[in-house]
C-alpha positions as CSV (number, residue, x, y, z in Angstrom):
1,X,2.5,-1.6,-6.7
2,X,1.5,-1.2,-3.7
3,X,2.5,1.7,-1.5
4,X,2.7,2.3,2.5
5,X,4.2,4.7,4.0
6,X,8.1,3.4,5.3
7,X,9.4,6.6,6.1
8,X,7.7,9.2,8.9
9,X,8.9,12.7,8.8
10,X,7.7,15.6,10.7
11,X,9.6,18.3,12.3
12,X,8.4,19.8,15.5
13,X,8.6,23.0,16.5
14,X,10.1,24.1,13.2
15,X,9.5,27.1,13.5
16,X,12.1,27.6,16.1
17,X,14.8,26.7,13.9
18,X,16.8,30.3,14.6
19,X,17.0,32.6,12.0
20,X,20.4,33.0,10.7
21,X,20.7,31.2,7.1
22,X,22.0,27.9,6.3
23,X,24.1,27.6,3.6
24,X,26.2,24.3,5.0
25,X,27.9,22.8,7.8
26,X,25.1,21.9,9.6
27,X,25.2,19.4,12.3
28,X,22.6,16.8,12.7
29,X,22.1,14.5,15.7
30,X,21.2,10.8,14.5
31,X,19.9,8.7,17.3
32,X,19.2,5.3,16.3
33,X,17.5,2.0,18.5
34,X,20.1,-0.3,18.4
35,X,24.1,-1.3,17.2
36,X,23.0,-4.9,16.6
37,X,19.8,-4.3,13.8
38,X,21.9,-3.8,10.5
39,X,18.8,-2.3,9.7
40,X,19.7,0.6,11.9
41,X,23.5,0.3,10.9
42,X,22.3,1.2,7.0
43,X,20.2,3.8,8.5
44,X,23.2,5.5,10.2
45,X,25.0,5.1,6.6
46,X,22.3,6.5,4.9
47,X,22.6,9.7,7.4
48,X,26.2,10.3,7.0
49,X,26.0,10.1,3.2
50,X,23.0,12.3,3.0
51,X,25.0,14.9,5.2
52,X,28.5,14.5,3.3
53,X,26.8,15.4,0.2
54,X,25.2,18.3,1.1
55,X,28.7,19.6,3.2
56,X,26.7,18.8,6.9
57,X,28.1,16.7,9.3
58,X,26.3,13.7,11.6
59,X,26.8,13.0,15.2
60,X,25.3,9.3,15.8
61,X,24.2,8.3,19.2
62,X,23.3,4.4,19.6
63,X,22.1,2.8,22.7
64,X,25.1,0.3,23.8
65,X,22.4,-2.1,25.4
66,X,19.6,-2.5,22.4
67,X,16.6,-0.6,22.9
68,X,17.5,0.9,26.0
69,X,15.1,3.9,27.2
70,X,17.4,5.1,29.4
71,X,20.0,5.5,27.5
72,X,18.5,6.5,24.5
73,X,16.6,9.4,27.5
74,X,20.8,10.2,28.6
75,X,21.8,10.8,24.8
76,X,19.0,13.4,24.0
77,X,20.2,15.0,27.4
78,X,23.7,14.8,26.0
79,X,22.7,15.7,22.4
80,X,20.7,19.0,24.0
81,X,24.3,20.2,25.7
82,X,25.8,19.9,22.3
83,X,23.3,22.0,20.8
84,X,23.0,20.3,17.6
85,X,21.3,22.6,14.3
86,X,18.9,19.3,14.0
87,X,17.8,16.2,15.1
88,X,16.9,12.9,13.9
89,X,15.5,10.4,15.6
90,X,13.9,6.8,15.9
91,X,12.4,6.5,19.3
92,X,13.3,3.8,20.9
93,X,9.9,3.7,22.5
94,X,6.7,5.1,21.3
95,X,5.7,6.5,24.1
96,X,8.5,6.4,26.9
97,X,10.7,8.6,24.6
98,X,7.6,11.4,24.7
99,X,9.4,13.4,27.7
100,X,12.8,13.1,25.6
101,X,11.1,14.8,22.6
102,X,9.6,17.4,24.5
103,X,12.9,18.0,26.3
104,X,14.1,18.4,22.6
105,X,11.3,20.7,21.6
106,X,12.3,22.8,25.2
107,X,15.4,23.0,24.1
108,X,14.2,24.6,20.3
109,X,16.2,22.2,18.4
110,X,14.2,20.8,15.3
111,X,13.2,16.9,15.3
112,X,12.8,14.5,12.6
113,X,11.0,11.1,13.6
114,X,12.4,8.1,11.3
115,X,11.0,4.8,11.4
116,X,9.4,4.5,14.1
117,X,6.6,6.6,15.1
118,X,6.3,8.7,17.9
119,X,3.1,9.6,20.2
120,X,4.5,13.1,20.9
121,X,3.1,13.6,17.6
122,X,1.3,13.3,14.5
123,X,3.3,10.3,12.9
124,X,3.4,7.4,10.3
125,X,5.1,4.4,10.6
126,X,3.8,1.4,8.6
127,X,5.9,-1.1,6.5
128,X,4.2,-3.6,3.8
129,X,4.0,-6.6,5.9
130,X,1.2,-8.1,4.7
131,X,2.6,-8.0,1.0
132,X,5.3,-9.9,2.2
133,X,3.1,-12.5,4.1
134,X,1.0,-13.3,0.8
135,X,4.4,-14.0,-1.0
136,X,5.1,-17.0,1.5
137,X,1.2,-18.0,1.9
138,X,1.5,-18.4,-1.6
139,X,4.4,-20.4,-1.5
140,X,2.9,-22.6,0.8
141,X,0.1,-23.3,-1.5
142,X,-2.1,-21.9,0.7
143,X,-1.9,-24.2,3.5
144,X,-0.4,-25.7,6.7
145,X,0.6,-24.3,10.1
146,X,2.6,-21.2,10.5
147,X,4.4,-19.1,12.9
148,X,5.0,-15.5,13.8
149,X,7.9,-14.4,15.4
150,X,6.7,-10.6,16.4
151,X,8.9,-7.6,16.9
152,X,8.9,-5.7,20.6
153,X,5.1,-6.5,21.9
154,X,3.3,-2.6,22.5
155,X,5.7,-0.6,19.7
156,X,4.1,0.7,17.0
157,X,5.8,-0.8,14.2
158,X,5.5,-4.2,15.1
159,X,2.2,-3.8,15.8
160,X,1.7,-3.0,12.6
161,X,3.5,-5.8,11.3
162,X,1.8,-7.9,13.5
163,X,-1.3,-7.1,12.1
164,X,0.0,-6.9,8.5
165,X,0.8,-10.8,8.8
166,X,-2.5,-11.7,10.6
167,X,-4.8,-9.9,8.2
168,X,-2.8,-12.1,5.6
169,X,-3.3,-15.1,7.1
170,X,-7.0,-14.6,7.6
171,X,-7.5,-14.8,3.6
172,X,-6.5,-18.1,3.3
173,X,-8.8,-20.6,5.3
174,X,-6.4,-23.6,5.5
175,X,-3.7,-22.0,7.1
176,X,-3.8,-22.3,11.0
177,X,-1.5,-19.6,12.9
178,X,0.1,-21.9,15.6
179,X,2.2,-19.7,17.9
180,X,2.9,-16.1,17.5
181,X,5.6,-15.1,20.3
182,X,8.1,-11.4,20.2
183,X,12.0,-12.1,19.5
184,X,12.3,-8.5,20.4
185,X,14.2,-7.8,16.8
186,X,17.2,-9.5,17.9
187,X,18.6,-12.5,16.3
188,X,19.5,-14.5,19.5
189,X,16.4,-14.5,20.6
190,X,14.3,-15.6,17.7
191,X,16.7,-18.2,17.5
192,X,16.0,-19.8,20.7
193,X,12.0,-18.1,20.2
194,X,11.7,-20.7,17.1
195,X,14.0,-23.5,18.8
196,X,11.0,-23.5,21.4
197,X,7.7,-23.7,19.3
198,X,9.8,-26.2,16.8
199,X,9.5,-28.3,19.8
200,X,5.7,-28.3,20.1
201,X,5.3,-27.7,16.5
202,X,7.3,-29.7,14.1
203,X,5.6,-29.5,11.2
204,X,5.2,-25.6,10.3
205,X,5.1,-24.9,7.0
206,X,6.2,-21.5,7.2
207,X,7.8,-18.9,9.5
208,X,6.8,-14.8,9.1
209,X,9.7,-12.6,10.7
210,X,8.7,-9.4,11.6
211,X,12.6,-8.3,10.6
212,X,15.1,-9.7,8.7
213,X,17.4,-10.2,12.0
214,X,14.9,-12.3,13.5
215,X,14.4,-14.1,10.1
216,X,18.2,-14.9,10.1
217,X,17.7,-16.0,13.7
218,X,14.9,-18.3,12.8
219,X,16.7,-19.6,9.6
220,X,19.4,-21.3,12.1
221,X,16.7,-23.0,14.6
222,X,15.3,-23.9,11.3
223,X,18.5,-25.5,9.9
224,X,19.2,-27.2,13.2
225,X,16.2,-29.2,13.4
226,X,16.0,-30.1,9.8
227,X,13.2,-28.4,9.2
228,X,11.8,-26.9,5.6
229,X,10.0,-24.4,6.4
230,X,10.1,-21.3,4.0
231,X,11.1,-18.1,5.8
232,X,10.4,-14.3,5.2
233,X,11.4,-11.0,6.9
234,X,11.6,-7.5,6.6
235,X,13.9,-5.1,6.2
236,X,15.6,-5.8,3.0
237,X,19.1,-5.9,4.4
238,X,22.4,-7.6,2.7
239,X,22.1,-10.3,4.9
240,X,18.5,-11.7,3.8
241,X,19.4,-10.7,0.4
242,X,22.2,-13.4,0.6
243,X,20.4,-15.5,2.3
244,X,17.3,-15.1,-0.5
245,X,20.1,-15.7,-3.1
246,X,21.3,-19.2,-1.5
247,X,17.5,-20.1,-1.2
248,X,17.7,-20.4,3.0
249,X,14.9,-17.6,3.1
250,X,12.4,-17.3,0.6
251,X,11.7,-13.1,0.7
252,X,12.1,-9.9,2.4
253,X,10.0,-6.8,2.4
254,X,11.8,-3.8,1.0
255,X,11.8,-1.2,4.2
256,X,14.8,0.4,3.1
257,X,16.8,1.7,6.4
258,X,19.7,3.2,4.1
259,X,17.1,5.6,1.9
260,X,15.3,6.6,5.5
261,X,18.8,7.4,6.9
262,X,18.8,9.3,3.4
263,X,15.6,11.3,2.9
264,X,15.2,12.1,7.2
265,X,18.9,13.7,6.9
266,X,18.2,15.8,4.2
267,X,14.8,16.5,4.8
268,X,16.3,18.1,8.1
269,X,19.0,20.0,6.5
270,X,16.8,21.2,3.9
271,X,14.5,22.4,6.4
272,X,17.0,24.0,8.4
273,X,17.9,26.2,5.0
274,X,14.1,27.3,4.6
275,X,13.5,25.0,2.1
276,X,10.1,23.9,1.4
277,X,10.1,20.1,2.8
278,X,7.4,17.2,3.0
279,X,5.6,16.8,6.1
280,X,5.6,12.9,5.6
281,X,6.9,10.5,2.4
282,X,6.0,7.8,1.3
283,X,7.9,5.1,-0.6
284,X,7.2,1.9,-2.9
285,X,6.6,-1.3,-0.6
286,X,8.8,-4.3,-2.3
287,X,8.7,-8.0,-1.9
288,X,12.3,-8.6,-2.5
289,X,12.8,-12.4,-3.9
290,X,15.3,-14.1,-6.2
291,X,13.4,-12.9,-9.3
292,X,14.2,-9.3,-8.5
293,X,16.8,-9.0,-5.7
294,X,19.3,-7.1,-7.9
295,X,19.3,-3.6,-6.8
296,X,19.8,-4.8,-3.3
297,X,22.6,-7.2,-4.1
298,X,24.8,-3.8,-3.2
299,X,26.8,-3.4,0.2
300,X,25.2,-0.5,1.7
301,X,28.4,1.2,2.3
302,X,28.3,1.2,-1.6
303,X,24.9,2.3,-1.8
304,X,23.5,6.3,-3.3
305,X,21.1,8.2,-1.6
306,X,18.1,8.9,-3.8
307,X,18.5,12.3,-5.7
308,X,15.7,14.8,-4.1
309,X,13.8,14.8,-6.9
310,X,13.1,11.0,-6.6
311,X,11.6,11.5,-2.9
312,X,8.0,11.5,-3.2
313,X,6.6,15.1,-1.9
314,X,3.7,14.0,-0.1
């Protein structure tokens, strides 16, 4: 199975953390990108369950316009003036959130990056994309026109997706990437994204989604113009998982937002009680299909965290 590393955890300036010992209550600040990514809506689960079972508590801040710098740059002022034991946090931006991490790192309060790499520092980000390209290559039979819709153009992640999907397509010769445009990871506008290039290209045989909202998106512009086209994204939410078991979207790579709202949580109350904790971990990537779409058949407000001893210590 091949592995990549889905969840980047580093805490700066840990040795700050002050010196009185943790035994629980802790409070940790959860920043997340977005309300409308239920990728980031199982991520915020993920958090509060970690904390509620290890007697912490969560404070979640979420940017009421989707990806907003600046007010993702206003809630770390705001988390600061609470003076929170931790943070976690998935940058909204690479490297427009850098002055809000060093504000944090001013301020001594510990930092955990989740998802989504930061340049402020030495983190991983990378999901299994091109695993989950090969699986609808294959399907294709390994030929015919397809179509990207990318994540936000300059962030890390969907750079690397980007380039996960094109180093897939470049192993098979006889299929011919038509269009590759950003739906910024919002449904709407991969919907309308893929309602456009249908229009000057009819007959794609495939469509590669660098998230499952935008593959939901693209699913619909699909449907409308009575197109075929097989579908993947990533993510591995409920939503493609239904839509996998229906047979409207053919797969989904497994990058798990409810066991990264899991392990970053802990990982920062852990740290905060001297505990010995990884500096990054790294988790199975899975092509979720019909032949093995069991395990996330599950709600996630019915999902467990991983026990500790299951999270790799890299």
């Amino acid at each position: 199975m091949r592995h990549v590393s889905i969840v980047a955890l580093a805490l700066i300036a840990a040795t700050t953390i002050a010196a009185r010992a943790f035994a629980d209550g802790e409070t940790i600040a959860v920043l997340t990108k977005n309300q409308t990514n239920p990728f980031f809506q199982a991520e915020r689960t993920g958090a509060a369950k970690a904390a509620a079972a290890m007697n912490a508590k969560v404070l979640q801040y979420v940017p009421t316009q989707p990806d907003s710098i600046s007010e993702q740059m206003s809630q770390i002022d705001d988390v600061i003036t609470k003076k929170p034991d931790a943070i976690v946090i998935a940058p909204v931006d690479y490297k427009a959130m850098i002055a809000g991490v060093q504000k944090i790192n001013a301020a001594k309060i510990p930092v955990v990056n989740v998802t989504d790499r930061s340049a402020s520092g030495d983190f991983v980000a990378f999901v299994g994309a091109k695993a989950t390209a090969e699986e609808l290559l294959k399907a294709i039979g390994g030929k015919g026109e397809v179509i990207i819709i990318e994540g936000v153009r300059g962030a890390l992640t969907a750079q690397d997706r980007l380039r996960g999907f094109k180093a897939a397509i470049a192993e098979y010769p006889d299929v011919k990437l038509v269009e590759s445009q950003p739906g910024n990871y919002q449904r709407l506008q991969a919907m309308q994204v893929t309602e456009n290039l249908l229009q000057s290209n009819p007959n794609v045989a495939g469509v590669l989604a660098a998230n499952d909202a935008m593959a939901i998106g693209a699913m619909d512009a699909l449907a409308d113009a009575g197109s075929k086209a097989l579908i993947v994204g990533i993510n591995g939410t409920k939503e493609a998982v239904d839509a996998i078991k229906t047979g409207r979207m053919l797969a989904t790579g497994d990058y798990n937002g409810f066991v990264q709202g899991c392990i970053s949580t802990e990982i920062a109350i852990r740290s905060l009680r001297h505990e010995v904790v990884p500096k990054k971990v790294t988790q199975p990537s899975v092509v979720v299909t019909k032949a093995n779409l069991g395990p996330y058949d599950v709600p996630v407000d019915q999902r467990t965290c991983p026990s500790w001893d299951q999270v790799p210590q890299n």
